[in-house]
N, C-alpha and C positions, 0 to 999 in steps of 0.2 A: 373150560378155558375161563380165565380172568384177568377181568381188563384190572389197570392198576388208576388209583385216581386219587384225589387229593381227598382228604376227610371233612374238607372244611367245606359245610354248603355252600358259602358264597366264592369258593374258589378264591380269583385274585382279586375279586372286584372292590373289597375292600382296603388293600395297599393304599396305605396312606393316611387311613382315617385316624389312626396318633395322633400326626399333625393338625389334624382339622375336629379338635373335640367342640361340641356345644356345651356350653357350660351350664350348670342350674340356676346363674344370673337369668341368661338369657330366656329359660322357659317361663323362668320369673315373671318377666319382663313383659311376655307375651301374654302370659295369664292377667298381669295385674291390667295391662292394655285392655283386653278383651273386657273384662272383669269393668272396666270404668268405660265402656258406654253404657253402662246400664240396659242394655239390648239383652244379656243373657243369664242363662240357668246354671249352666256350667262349661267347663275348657281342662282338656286334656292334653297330654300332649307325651309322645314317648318317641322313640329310635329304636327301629330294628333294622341293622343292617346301616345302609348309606337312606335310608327313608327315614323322613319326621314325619311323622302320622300326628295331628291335630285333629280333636274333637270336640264342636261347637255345639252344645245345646241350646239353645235362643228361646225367647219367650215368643208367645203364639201371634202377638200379632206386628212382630218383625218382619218386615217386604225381605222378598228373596234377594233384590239389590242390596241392599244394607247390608243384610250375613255374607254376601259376597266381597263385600269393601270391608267389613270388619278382618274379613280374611285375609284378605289380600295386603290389609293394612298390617298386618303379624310381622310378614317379609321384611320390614322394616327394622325388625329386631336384630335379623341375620349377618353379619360380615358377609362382603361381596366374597372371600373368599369358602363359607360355609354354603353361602346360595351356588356358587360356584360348583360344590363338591357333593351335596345330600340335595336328594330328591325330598319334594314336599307334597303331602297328602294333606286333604281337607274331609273331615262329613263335616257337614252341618244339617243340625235337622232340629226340628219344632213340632209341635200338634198345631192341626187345624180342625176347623168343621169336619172336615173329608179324611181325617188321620193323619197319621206321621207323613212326615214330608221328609223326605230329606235327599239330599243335594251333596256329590263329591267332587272335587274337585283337584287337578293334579300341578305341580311346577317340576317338569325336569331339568336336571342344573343347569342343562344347554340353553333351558329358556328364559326368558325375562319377564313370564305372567303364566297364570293360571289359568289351565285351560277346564273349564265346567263342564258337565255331564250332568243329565236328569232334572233339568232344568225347565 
């Protein structure tokens, strides 16, 4: 027996996203942001699906606060209606005395801030 199904892995969940492109202004924007506090090493940032995955490299002796507000400060870049529609991921991570550290953090579009993990 076989079931019949769509081919497409995200099914319907992506309907819509046409309308709702981020543009490469925008991740511009975010990188040059990141990029002028002088806090980091490097800033990534790609789309798979309805998720913005951003990747924060920080220099080592950045407080865990600060890479959090850096982050959180990115949203800023986004039209209320892309926050609206694409989920937002966060690493950010650094070396310490004791290793890599690193910290994710998530924004679902129902919400209005980032909720941290591994903190």
């Amino acid at each position: 027996m076989l079931l019949g199904g769509s081919s497409d892995k995200y099914g319907n969940r992506l309907e819509g996203i046409d309308k709702v492109k981020i543009s490469n202004e925008t991740f511009e924007s975010v990188k040059n942001e990141v990029s002028d506090t002088g806090l980091t090493e490097d800033i990534s940032t790609r789309i798979q699906g309805k998720i913005v995955y951003t990747t924060i490299t920080l220099k080592s002796d950045t407080s865990k606060d600060k890479a959090k507000e850096i982050a959180s400060n990115t949203l800023d870049n986004y039209s209320e209606d892309e926050l609206k529609f694409y989920d937002f991921s966060f690493f950010l991570k650094w070396n310490s005395e004791d290793g890599e550290i690193v910290i994710t953090g998530n924004k679902h579009h129902s919400l209005d801030s980032i909720t941290w993990t591994n903190n």
